[in-house]
C-alpha positions in Angstrom: 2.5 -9.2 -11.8 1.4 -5.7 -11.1 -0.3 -4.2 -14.5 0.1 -6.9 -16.4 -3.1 -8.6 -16.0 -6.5 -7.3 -17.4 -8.8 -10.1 -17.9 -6.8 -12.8 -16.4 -6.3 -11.1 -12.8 -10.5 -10.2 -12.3 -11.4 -14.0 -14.0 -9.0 -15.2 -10.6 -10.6 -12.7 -8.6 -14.0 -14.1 -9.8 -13.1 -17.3 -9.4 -11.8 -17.2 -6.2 -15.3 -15.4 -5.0 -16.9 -18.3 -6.9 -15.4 -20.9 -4.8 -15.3 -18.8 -1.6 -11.5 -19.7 -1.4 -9.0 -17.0 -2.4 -6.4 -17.8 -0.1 -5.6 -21.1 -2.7 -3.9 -21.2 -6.0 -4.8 -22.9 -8.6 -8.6 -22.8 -8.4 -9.5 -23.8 -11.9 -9.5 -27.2 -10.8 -12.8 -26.9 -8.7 -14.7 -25.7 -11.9 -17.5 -28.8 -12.2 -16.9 -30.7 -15.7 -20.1 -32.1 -17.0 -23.3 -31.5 -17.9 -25.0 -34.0 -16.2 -23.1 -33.0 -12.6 -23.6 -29.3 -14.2 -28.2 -30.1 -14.4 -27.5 -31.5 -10.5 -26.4 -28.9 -9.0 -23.1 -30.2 -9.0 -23.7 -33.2 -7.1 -21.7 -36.6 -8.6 -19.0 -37.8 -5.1 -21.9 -41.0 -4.6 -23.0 -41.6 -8.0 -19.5 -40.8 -10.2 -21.2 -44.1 -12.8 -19.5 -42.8 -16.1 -16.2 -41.4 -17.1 -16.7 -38.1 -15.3 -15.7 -40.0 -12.0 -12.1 -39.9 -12.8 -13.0 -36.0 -11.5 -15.5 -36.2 -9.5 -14.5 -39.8 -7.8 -12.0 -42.1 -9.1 -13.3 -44.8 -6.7 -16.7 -44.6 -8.9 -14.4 -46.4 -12.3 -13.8 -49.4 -10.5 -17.3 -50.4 -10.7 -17.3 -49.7 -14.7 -17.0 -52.1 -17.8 -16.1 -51.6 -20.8 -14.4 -48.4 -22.3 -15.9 -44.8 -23.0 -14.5 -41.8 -23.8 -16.3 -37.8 -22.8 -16.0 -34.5 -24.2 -17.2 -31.4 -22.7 -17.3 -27.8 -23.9 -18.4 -24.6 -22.0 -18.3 -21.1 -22.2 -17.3 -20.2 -18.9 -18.8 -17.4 -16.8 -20.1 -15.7 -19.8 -21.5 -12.8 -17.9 -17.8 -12.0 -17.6 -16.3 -12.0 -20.8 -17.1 -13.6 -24.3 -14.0 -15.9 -25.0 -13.5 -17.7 -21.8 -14.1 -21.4 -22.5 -13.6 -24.6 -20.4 -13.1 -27.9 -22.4 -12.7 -30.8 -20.2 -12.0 -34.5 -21.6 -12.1 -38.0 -19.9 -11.7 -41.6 -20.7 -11.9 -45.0 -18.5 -11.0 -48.2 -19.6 -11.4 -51.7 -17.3 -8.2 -54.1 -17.2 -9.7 -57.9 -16.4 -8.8 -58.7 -13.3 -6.5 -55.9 -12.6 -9.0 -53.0 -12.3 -9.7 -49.9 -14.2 -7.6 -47.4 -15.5 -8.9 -43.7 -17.2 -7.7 -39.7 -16.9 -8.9 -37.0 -18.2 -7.5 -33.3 -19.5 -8.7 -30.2 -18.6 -8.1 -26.8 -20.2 -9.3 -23.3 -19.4 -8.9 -20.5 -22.0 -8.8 -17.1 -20.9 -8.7 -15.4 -23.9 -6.6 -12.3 -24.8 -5.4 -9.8 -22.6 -3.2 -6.6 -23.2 0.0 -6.4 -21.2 1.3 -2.9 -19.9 4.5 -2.0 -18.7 4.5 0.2 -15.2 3.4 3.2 -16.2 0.7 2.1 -18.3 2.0 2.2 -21.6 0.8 -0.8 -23.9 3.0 -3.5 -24.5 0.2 -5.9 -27.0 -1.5 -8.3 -26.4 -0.8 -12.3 -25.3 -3.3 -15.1 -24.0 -3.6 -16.9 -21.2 -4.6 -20.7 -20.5 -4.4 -22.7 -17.7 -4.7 -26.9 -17.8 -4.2 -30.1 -16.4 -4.3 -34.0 -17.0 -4.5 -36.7 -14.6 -4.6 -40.4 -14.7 -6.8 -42.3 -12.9 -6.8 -46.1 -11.3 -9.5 -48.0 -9.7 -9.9 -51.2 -8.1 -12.9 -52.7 -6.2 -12.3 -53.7 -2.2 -15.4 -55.9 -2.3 -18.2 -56.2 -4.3 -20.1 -53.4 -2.8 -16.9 -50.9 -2.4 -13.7 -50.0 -4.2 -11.4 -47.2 -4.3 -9.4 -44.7 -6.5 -6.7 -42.7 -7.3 -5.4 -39.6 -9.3 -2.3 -38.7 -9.9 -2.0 -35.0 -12.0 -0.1 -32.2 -13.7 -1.4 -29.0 -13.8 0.1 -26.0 -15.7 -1.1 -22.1 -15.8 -0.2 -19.9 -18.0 -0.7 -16.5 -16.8 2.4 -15.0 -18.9 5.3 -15.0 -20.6 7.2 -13.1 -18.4 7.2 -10.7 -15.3 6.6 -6.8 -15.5 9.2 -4.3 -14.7 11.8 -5.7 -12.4 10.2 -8.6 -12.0 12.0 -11.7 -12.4 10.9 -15.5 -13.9 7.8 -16.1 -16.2 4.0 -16.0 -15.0 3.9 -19.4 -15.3 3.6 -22.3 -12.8 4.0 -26.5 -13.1 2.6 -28.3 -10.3 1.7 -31.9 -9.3 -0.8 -33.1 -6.9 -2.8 -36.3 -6.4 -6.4 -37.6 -5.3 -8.3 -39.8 -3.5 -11.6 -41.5 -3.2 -13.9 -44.4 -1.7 -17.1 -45.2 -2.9 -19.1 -47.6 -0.9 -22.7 -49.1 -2.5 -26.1 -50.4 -1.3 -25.8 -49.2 2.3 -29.3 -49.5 4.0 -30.3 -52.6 2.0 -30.2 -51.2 -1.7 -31.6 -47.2 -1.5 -28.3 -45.5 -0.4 -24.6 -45.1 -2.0 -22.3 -43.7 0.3 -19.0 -41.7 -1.4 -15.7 -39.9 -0.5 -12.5 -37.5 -2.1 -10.1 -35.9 -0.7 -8.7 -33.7 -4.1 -5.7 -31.5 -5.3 -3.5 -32.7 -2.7 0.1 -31.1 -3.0 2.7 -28.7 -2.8 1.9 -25.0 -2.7 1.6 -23.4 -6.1 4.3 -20.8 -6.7 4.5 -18.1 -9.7 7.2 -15.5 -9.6 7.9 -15.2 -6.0 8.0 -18.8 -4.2 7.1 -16.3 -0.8 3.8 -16.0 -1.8 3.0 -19.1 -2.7 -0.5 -20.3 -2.3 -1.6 -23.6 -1.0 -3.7 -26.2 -4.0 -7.6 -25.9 -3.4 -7.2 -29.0 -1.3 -10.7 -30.4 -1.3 -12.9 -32.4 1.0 -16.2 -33.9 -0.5 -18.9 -36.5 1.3 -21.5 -37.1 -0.2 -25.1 -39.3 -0.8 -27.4 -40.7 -3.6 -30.4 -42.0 -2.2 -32.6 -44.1 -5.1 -36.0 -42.7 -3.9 -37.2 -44.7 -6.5 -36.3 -48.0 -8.6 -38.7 -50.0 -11.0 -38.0 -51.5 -14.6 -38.9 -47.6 -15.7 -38.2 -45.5 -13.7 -35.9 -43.8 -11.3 -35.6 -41.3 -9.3 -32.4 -40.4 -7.3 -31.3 -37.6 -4.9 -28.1 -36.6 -4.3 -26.3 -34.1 -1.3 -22.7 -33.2 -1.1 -21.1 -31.1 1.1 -17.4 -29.6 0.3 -14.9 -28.4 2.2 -11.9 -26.9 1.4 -9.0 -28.2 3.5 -7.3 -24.6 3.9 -6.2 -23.0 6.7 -5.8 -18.9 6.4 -4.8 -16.6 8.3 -5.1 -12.8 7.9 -2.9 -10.4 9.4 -3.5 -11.3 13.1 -2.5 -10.4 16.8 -1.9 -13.7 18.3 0.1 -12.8 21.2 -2.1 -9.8 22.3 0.1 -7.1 22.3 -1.6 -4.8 20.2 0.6 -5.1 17.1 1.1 -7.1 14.2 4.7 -8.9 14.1 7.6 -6.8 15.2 10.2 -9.4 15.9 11.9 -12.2 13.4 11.4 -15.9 13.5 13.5 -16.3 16.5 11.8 -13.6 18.7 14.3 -10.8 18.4 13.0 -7.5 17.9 13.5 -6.2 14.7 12.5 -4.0 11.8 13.6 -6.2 8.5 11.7 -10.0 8.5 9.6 -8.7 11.5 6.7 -10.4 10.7 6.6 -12.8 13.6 5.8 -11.8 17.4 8.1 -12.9 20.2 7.7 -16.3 20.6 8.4 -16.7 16.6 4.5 -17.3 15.7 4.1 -15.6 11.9 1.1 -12.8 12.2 1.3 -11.6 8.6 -1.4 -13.1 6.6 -0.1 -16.9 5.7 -1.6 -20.4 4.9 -0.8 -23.5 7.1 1.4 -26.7 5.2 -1.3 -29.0 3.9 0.0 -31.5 7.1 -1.5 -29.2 9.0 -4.4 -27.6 7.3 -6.3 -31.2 7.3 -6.9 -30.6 10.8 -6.9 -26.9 11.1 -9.0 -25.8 8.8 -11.8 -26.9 10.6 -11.3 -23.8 13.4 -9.1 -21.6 11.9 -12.2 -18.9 11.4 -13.4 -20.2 15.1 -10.7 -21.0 17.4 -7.4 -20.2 16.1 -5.7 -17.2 16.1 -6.2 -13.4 17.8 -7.7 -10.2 17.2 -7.5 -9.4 12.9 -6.1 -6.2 11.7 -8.9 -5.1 9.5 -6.5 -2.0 8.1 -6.1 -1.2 4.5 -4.0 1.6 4.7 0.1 1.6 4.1 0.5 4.3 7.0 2.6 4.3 9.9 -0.5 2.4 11.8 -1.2 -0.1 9.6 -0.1 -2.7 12.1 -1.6 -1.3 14.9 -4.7 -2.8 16.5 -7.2 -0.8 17.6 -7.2 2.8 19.2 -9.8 4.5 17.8 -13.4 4.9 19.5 -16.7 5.5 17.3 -19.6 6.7 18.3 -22.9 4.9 17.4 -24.7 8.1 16.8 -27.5 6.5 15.6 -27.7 3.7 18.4 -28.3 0.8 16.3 -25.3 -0.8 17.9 -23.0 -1.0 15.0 -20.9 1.8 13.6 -22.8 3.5 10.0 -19.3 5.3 8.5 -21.9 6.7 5.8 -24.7 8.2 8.5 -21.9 10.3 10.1 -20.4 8.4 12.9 -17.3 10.0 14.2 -14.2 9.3 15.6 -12.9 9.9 19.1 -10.3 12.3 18.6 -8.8 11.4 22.3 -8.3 7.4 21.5 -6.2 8.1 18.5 -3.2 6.3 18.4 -1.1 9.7 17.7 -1.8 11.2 20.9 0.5 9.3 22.9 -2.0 6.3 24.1 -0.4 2.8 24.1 -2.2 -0.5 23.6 -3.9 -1.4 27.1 -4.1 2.4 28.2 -7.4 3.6 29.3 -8.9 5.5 26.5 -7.9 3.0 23.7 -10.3 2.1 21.3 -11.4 -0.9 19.8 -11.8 0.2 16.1 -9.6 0.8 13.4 -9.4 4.5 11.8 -12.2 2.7 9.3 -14.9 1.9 12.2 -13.8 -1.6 12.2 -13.6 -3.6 15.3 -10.0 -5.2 16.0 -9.9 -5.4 19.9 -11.5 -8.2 20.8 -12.6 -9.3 17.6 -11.3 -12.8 18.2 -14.1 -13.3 21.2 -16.7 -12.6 18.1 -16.0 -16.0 16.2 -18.3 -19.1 16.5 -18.5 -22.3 15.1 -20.9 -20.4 12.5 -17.6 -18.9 10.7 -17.1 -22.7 10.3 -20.3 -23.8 9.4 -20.5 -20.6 6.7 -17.2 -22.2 4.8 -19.3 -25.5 3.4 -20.2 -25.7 0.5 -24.0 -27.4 -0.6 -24.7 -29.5 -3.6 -28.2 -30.6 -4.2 -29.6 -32.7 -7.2 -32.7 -34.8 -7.8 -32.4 -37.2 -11.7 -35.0 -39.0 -12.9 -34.4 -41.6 -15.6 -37.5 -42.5 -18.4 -35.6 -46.6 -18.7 -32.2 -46.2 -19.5 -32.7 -43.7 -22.8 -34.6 -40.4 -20.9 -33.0 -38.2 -18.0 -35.0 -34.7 -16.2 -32.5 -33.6 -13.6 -32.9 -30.3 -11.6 -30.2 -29.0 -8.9 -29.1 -26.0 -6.3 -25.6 -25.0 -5.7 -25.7 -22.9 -2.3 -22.0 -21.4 -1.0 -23.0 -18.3 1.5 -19.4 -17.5 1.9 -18.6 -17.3 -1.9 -22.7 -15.5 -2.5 -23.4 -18.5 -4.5 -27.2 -19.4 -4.6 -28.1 -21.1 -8.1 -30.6 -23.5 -9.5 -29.5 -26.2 -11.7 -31.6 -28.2 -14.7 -30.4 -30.4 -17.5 -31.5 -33.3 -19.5 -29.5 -36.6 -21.0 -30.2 -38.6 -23.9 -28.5 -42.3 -24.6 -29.0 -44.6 -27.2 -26.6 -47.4 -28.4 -23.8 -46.2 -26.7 -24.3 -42.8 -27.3 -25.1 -40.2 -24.5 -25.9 -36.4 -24.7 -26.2 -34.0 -21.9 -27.1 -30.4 -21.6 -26.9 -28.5 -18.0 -27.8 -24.8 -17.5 -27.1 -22.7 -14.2 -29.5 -20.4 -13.8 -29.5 -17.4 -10.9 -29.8 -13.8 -10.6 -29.1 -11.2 -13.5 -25.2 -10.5 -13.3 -24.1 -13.2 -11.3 -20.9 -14.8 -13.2 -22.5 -18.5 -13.1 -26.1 -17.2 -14.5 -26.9 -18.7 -17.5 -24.1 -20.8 -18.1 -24.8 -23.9 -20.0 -22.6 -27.0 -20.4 -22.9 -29.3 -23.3 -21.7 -33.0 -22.9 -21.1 -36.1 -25.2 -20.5 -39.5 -24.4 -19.8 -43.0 -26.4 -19.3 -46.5 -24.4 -18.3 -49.4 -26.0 
């Protein structure tokens, strides 16, 4: 919404660095809630054993008795502002004989933020929030399994209304569900084995439904192995791997002519819509439906697509790739723009030289491969996209919890250590969890504070 957005447009921009996954909307439902998932590193698909599993697995409630009700408060990424807050709260209640029931509300305050009109001029000030509420049902499969379900509203609240021409509100209503499975006791009585497949749903859409993004459609698998089990003590450690289940595509020759789009959806040549190449495949940045992104966003950074145009500029060549050459002056065998490599004045595109010509170069007019850049994917660019959740809790009885974590995302330059304790007594829990990493980093020293009542 062009200058309307201060505070709200870099917390998305954080946030979408956070979770290595700008290309989806509605990312503030992949912030962790708890303080007990927040000590492990955020590590809770297997064990999900309290109300928290109607986020983290709904399958987990179907195992619970009883009723219990959570609260959690944090002051979110407070390396990045000072009134950002994340309030998350959950319930679960068991039906005899018909299962177990629970939700949970989650809201995200973003604080104020000045609005502007086009020019600059200040308009005052309104505040942003984003939330969502889902309910929950779970129901065992056998004694050692069950499953669960989600069903949620979310709502974000980025403004009132559009700036300048702009049409509609900043605001967006979207629905989605989730899934999980939770299976028990594998390998005799040491391992739980769990499942979800989250924020299934329609593409989230603000002012312009053309640039809607696809939900953070989320993959988790995950382990608690109980390293140790007397009357005591226990130790338990826990690994989940996440995936988001979003296919993205930047702007990208797929046909291998040299250019981006140039024809409609029907293959006719064109200047207005021509963002598709002959045979009517898009090659303007996009997303795939979510029917499709299951399956291919497991190679869309490896085996789909064609050589990326890496340009920023709004020129006349912007959708050109390739044709200019740069000299590795240095020979280190890359191209160093700040130790004075140069381009070829004789590969540039304005001389005349077309796409296949002897002479055209590889690199963009910012030293940026393009030509052939498709050949330079691996499985790696695959591998890169997981995300790694880590925790090891040990429990003094049934009163006493130590837990320690490591959250480690290489794509989104996440690499933090986790620790937190828990408290329960007659019903009564109390967790802490504190994210430590590097000075700066959004996520250092956050802390998330938890309470809990069963009955």
């Amino acid at each position: 919404m062009k200058s309307m957005f201060t505070k709200g447009a870099l917390l998305l921009i954080t946030l979408s660095g956070l979770s290595a996954q700008s290309e989806a909307g509605a990312i503030f439902l992949l912030i962790a809630p708890g303080a007990r998932a927040g000590g492990m590193g955020e590590s809770q698909v297997a064990i999900a054993d309290d109300a928290y599993a109607s986020y983290w697995n709904p399958a987990g409630l179907g195992f619970l008795k009883g009723t219990e009700l959570g609260l959690m408060h944090v002051n979110w990424l407070p390396n990045l502002a000072d009134d950002l807050y994340y309030d998350f709260f959950t319930m679960r209640h068991e039906i005899p004989n018909l299962g177990t029931v629970g939700g949970h509300l989650i809201y995200l305050g973003l604080g104020q933020q000045i609005r502007t009109d086009e020019t600059g001029q200040n308009l005052g000030t309104f505040t942003s929030y984003m939330m969502a509420f889902a309910g929950s049902y779970s129901a065992l499969l056998s004694k050692k399994s069950s499953f669960g379900l989600n069903v949620k509203v979310s709502y974000q609240h980025l403004a009132e209304q559009g700036a300048g021409a702009e049409k509609g509100k900043g605001t967006s209503t979207d629905f989605g569900f989730d899934i999980g499975y939770l299976r028990k006791d594998l390998l005799g009585s040491r391992l739980d084995f769990g499942a979800t497949i989250t924020n299934i749903g329609p593409k989230v859409s603000f002012i312009d439904p053309a640039q809607a993004d696809p939900q953070p459609t989320n993959l988790t698998v995950g382990m608690n192995l109980k390293l140790l089990k007397s009357k005591y003590n226990r130790l338990n450690f826990s690994y989940d791997i996440q995936k988001i289940l979003v296919a993205s595509y930047p702007d990208m020759d797929w046909d291998g002519n040299g250019a981006i789009g140039g024809y409609d959806e029907y293959g006719h040549q064109s200047t207005k819509n021509a963002d598709y190449n002959k045979e009517g495949k898009k090659e303007i940045a996009h997303t795939d439906p979510i029917y499709l992104a299951i399956f291919t966003s497991w190679v869309d950074d490896w085996l789909l697509g064609g050589d990326i145009d890496r340009s920023t500029s709004s020129g006349s060549n912007d959708r050109i790739i390739g044709g200019y050459d740069w000299q590795d002056n240095n020979n280190n065998g890359k191209i160093d723009l700040d130790e004075g490599e140069i381009v070829v004045a004789g590969a540039d595109p304005a001389n005349g030289l077309e796409y296949g010509d002897a002479g055209w170069g590889i690199y963009n007019q910012y030293g940026q491969k393009e030509v052939g850049s498709a050949k330079d994917r691996t499985i790696m660019n695959e591998v890169d996209q997981l995300v790694h959740h880590i925790g090891l809790e040990y429990w003094y009885s049934n009163y006493f919890a130590l837990r320690t974590g490591y959250l480690y995302d290489k794509t989104g330059k996440i690499y933090n250590p986790t620790f937190g304790i828990g408290l329960r007594f007659a019903g009564y829990g109390f967790d802490f969890g504190y994210t430590s990493g590097p000075p700066g980093h959004p996520l250092t020293n956050t802390m998330r504070f938890s309470l809990g009542w069963e009955f």
